[in-house]
Backbone as a chain_set.jsonl record, in Angstrom:
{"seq": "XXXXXXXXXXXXXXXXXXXXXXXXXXXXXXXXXXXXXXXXXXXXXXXXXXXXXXXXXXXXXXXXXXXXXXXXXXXXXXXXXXXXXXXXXXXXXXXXXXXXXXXXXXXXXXXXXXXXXXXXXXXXXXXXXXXXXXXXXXXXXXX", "coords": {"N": [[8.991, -2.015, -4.286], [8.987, -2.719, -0.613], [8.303, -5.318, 0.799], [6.333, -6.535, 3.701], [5.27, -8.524, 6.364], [2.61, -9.628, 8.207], [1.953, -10.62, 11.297], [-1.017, -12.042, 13.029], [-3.144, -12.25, 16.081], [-5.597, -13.039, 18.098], [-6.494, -13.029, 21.115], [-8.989, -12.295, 22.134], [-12.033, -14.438, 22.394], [-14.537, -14.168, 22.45], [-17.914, -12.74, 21.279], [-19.596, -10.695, 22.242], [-18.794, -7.242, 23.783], [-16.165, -6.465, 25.45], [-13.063, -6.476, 27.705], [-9.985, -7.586, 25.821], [-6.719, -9.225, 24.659], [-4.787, -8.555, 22.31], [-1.861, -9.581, 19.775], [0.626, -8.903, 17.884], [3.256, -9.821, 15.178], [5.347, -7.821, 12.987], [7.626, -8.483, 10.693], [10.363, -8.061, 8.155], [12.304, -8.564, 5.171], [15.375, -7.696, 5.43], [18.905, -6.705, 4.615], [19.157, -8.96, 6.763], [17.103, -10.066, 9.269], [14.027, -8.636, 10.057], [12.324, -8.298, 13.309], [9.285, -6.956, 15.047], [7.431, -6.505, 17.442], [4.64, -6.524, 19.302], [1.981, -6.041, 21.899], [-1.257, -5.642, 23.049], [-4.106, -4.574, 25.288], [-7.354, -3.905, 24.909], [-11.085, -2.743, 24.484], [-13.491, -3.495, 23.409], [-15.466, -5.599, 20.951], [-14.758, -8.979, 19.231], [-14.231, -8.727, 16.706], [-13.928, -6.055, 16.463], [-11.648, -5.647, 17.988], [-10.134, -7.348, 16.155], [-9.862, -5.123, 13.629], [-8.616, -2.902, 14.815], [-6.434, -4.307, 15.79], [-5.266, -4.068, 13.404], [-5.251, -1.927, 12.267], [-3.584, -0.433, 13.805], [-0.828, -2.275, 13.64], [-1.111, -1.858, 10.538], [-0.218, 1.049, 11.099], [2.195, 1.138, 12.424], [4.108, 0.69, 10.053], [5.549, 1.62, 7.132], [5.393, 2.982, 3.61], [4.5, 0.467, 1.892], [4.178, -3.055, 0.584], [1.592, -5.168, 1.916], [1.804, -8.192, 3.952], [-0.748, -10.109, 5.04], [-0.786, -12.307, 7.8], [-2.704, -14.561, 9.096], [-5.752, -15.755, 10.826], [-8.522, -14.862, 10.946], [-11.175, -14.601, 8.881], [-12.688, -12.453, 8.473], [-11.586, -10.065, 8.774], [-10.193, -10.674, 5.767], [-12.609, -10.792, 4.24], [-13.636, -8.74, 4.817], [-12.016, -6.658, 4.239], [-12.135, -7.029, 1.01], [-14.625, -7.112, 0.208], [-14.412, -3.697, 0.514], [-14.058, -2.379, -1.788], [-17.312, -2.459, -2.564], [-18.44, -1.72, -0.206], [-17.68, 1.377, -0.064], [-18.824, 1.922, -2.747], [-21.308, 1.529, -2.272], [-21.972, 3.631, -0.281], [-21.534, 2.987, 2.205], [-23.085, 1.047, 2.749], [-24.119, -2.21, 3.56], [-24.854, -5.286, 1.404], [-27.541, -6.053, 2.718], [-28.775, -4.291, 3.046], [-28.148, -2.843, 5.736], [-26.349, -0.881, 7.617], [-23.205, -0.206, 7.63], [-20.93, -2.478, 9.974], [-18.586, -1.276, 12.303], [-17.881, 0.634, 10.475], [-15.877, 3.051, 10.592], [-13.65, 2.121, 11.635], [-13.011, 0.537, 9.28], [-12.94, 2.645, 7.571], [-10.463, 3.723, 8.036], [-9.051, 1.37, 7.727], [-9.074, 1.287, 5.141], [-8.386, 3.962, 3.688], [-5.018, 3.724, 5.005], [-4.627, 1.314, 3.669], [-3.999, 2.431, 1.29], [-1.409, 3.674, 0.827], [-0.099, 1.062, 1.164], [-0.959, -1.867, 0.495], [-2.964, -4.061, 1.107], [-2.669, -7.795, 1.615], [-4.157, -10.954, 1.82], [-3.432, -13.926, 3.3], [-4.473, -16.879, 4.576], [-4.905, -18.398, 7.943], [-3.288, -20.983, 10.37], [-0.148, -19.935, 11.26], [3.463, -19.544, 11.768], [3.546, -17.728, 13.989], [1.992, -18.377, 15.482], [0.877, -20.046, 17.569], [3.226, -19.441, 19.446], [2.238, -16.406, 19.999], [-0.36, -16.963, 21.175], [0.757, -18.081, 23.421], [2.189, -16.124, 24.512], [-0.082, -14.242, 24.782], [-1.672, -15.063, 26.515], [-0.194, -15.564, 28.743], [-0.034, -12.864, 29.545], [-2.473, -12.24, 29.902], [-3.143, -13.412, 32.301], [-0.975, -12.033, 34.021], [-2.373, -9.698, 34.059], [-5.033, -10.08, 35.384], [-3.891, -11.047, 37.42], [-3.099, -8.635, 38.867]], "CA": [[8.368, -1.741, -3.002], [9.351, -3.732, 0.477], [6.984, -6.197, 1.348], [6.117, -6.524, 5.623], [4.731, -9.419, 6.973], [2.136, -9.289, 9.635], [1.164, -11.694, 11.888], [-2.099, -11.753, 13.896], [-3.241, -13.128, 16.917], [-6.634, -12.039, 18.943], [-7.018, -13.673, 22.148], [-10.826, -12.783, 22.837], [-13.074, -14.895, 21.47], [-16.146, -13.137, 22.487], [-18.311, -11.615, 20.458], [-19.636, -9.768, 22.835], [-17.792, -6.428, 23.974], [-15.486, -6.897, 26.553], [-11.426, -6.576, 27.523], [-9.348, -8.666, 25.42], [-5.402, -9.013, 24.269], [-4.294, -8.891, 21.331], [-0.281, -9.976, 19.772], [1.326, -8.923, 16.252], [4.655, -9.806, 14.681], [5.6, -7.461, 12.216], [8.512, -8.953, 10.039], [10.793, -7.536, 7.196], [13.07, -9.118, 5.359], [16.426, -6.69, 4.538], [19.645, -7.868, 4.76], [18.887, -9.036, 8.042], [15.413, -10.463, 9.327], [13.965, -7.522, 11.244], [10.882, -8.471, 13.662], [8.985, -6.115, 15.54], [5.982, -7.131, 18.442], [3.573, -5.939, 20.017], [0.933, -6.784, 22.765], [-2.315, -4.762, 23.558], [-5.3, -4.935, 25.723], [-8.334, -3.614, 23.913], [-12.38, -2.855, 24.709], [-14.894, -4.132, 22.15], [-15.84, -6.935, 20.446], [-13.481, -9.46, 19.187], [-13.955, -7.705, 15.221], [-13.43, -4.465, 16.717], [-10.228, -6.281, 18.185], [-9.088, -7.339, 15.016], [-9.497, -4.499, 13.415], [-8.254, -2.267, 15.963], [-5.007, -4.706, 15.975], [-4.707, -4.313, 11.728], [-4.873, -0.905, 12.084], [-1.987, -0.614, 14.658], [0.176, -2.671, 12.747], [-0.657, -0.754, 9.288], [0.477, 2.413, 11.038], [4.034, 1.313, 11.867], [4.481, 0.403, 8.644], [5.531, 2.862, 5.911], [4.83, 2.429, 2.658], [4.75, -1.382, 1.443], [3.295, -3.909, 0.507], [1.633, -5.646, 3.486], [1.05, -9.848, 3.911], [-1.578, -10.513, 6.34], [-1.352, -14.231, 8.151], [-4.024, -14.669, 10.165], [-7.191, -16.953, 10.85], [-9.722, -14.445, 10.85], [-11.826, -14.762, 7.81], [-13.981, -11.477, 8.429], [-10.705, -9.445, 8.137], [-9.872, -10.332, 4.439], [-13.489, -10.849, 3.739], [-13.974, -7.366, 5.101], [-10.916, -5.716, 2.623], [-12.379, -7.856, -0.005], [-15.719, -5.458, 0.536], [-14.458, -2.534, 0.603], [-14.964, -1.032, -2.413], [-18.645, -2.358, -2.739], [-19.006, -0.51, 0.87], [-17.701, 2.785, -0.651], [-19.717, 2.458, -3.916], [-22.957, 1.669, -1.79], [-22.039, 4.398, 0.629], [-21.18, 2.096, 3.802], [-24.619, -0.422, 3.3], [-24.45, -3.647, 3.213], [-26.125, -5.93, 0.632], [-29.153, -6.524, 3.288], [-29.304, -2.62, 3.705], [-27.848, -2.062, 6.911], [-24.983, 0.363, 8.048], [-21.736, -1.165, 7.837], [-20.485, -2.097, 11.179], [-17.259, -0.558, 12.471], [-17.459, 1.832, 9.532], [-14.926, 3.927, 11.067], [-12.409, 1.576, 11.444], [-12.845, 0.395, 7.857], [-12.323, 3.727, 6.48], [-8.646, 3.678, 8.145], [-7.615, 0.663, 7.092], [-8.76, 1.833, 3.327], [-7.166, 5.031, 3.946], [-4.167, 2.922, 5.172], [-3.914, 0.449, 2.578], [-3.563, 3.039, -0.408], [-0.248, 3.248, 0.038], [0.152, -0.333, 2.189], [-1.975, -2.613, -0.275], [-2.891, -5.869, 1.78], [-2.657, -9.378, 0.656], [-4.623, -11.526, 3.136], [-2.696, -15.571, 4.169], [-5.893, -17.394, 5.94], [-4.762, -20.067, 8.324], [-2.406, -20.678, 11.605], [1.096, -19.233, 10.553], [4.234, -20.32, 12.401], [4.306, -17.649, 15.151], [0.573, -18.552, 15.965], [1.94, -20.618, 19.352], [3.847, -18.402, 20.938], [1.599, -15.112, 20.189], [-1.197, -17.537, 21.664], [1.409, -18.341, 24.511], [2.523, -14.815, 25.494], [-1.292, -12.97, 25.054], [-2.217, -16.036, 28.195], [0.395, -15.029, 30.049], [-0.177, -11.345, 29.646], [-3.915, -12.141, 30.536], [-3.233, -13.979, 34.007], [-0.468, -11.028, 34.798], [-3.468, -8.629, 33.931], [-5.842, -10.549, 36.22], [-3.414, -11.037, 39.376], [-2.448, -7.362, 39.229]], "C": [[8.612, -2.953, -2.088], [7.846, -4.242, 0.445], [7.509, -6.769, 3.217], [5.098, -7.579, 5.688], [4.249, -9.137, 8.279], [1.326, -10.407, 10.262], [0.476, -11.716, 12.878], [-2.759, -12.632, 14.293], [-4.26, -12.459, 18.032], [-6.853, -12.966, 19.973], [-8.465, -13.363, 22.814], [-11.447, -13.049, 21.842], [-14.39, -14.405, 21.495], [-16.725, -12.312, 21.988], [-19.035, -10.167, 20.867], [-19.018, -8.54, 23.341], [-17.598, -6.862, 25.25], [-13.968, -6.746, 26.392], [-10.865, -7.949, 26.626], [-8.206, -8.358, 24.825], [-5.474, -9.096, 22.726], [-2.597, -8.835, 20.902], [-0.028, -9.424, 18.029], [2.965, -9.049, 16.614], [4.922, -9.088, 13.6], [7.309, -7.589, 11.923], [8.683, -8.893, 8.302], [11.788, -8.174, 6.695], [14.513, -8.191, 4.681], [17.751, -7.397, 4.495], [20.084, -8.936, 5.92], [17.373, -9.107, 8.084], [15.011, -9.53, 10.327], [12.622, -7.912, 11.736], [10.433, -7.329, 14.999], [7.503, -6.832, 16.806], [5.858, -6.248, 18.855], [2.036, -6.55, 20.969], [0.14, -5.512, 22.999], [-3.809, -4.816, 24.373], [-6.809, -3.995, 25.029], [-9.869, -3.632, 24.471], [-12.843, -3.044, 23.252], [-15.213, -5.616, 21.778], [-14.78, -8.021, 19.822], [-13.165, -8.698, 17.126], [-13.648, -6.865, 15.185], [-11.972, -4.406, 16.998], [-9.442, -6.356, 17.478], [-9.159, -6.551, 14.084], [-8.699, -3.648, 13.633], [-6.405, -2.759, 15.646], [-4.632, -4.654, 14.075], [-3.926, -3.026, 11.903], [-3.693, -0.182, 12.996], [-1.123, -1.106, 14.011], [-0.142, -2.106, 11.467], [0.182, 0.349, 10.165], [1.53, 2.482, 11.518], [4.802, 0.931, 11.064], [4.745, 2.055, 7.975], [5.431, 1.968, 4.746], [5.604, 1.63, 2.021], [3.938, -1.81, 1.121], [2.939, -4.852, 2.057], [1.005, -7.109, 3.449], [0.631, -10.27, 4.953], [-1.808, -11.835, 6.442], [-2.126, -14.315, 9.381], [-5.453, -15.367, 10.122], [-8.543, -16.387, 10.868], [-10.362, -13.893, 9.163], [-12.677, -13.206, 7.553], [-13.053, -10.732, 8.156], [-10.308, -8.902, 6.749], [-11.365, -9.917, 3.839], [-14.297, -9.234, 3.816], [-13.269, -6.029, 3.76], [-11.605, -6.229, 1.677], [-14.018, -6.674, -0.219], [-15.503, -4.491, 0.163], [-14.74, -1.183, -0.525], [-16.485, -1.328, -3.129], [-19.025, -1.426, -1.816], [-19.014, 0.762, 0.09], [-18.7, 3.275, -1.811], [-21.131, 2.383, -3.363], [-23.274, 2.654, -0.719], [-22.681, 3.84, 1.847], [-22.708, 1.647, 3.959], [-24.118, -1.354, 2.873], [-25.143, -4.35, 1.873], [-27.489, -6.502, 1.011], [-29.582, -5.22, 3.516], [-28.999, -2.257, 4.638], [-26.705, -1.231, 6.761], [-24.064, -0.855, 8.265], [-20.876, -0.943, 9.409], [-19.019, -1.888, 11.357], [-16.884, 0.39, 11.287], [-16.465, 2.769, 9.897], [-13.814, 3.231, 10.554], [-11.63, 1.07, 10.286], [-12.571, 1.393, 7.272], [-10.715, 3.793, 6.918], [-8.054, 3.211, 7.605], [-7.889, 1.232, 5.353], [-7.617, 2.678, 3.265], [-5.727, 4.411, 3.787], [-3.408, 2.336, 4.02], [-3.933, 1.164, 1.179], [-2.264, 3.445, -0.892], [0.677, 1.925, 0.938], [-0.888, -1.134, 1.563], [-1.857, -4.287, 0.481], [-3.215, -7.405, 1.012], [-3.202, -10.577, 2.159], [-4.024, -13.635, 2.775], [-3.577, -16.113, 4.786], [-5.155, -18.642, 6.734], [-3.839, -19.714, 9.699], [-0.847, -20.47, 10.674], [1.68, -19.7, 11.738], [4.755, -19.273, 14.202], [2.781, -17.755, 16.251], [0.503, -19.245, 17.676], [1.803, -19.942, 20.748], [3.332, -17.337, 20.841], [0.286, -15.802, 21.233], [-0.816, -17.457, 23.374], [1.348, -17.194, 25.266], [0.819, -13.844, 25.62], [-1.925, -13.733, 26.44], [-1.358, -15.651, 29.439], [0.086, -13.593, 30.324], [-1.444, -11.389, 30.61], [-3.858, -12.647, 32.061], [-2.489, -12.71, 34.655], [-1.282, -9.812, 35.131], [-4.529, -8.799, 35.234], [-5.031, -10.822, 37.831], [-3.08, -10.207, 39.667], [-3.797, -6.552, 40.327]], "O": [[8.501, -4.087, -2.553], [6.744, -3.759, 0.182], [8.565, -7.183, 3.695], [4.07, -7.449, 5.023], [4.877, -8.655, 9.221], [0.307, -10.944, 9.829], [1.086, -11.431, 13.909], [-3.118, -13.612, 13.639], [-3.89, -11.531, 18.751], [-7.566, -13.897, 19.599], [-8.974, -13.983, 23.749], [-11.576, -12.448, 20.776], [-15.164, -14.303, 20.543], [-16.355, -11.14, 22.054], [-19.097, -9.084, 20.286], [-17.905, -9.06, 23.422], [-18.392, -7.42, 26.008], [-13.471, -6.832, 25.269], [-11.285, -9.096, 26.779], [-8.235, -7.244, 24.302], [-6.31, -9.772, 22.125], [-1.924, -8.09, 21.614], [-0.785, -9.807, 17.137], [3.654, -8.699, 17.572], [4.7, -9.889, 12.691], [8.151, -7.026, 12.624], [7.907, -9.292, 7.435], [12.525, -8.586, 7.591], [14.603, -8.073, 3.459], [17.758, -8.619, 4.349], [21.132, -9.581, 5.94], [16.574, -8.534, 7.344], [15.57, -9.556, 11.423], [11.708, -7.942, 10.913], [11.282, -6.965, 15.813], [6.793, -7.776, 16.459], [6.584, -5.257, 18.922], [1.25, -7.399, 20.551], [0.715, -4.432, 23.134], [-4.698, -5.255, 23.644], [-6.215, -3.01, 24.588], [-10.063, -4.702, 25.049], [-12.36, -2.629, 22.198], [-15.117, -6.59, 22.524], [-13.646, -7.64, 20.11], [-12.113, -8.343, 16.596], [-13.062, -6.424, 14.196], [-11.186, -3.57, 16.554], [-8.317, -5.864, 17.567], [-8.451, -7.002, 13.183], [-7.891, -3.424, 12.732], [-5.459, -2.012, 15.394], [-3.67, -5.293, 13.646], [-2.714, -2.83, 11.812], [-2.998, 0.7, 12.492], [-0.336, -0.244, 13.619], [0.932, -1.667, 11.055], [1.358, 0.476, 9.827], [2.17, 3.524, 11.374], [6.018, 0.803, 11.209], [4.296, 3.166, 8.258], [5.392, 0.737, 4.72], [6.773, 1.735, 1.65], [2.831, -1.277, 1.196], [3.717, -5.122, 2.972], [-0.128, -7.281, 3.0], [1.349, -10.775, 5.817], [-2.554, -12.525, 5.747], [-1.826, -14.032, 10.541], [-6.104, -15.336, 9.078], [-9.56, -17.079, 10.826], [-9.945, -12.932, 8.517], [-13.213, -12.954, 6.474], [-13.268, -10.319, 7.016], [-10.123, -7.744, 6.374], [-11.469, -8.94, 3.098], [-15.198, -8.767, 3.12], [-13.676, -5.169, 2.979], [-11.87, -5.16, 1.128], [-14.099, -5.602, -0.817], [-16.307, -4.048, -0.657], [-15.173, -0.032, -0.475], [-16.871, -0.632, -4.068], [-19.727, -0.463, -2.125], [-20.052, 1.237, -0.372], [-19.226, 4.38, -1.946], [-22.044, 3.041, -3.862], [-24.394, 2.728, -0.214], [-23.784, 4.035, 2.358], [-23.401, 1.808, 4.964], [-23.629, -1.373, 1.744], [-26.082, -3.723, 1.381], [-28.304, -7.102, 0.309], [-30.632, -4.98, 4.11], [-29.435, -1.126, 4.857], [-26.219, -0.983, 5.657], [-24.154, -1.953, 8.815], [-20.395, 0.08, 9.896], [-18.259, -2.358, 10.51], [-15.75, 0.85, 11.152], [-16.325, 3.493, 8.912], [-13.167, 3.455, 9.531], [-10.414, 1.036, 10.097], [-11.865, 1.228, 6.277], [-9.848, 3.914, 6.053], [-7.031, 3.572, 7.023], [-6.988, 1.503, 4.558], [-6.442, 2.451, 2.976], [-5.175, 4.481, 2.689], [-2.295, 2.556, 3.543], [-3.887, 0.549, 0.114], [-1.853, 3.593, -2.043], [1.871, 1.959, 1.234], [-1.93, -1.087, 2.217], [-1.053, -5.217, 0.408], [-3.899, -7.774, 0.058], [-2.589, -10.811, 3.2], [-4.531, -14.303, 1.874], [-3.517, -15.76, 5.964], [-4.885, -19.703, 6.172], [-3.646, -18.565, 10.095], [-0.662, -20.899, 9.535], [1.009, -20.169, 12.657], [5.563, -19.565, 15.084], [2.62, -17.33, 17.395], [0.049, -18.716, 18.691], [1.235, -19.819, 21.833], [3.828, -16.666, 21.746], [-0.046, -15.044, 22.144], [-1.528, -17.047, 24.29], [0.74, -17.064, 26.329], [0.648, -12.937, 26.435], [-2.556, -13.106, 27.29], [-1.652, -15.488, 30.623], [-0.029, -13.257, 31.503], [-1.541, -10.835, 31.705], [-4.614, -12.16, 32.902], [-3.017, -12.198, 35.642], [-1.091, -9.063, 36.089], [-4.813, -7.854, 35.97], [-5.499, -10.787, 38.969], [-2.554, -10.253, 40.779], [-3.604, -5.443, 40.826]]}, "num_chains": 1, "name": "protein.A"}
């Protein structure tokens, strides 16, 4: 099975809901390095964000293995969950409703035949996805 590299990059920090960009690199390696981008503007929160931006990049994937580099901790720590969520039927361990439950059932869905492997940290196209989601955001704002 191919293995796809995905690299993720959320430009709103706010946890609050609100517009914010987000950047992926999706990169394959065949006999030839194949990379793929993407830029998106997005409503919600910045978790809703990075989910939102997983589950976009799972679904132009076909089936692989998938290596997630990225700095958000709630992401893996979220997959890493997932099948306590399912066996507690989407509660928490304080009892609440699991938030973005939706979006979490995709990426499960998703990753059954796209099994993720989560990378924590800045990755090398961390920069310039940083670079181009600032420029996107000023062209957004002087339009």
């Amino acid at each position: 099975m191919k293995t796809v590299n995905i690299y993720l990059e959320n430009g709103g920090k706010s946890p609050k809901p609100c517009a914010g960009w987000y950047g992926y690199i999706l990169e394959y390696q065949g006999q030839r390095l194949y990379t793929r981008k993407r830029f998106a503007r997005v409503e919600g929160t910045r978790q809703e964000r990075d989910l939102v931006m997983l589950l976009d990049a799972m679904e132009r994937c076909k089936p692989c293995r998938i290596r997630v580099y990225t700095e958000e901790s709630y992401l893996a720590g979220g997959y890493e969950r997932l099948p306590h969520y399912v066996n507690k039927k989407w509660i928490t361990a304080r009892g609440d409703p699991v938030k973005h439950k939706n979006l979490w059932k995709r990426i499960l869905e998703q990753s059954a035949e796209k099994p993720l492997e989560f990378i924590l940290g800045p990755h090398g196209y961390t920069e310039w996805l940083r670079t181009e989601i600032e420029r996107r955001k000023k062209s957004d704002t002087a339009g």
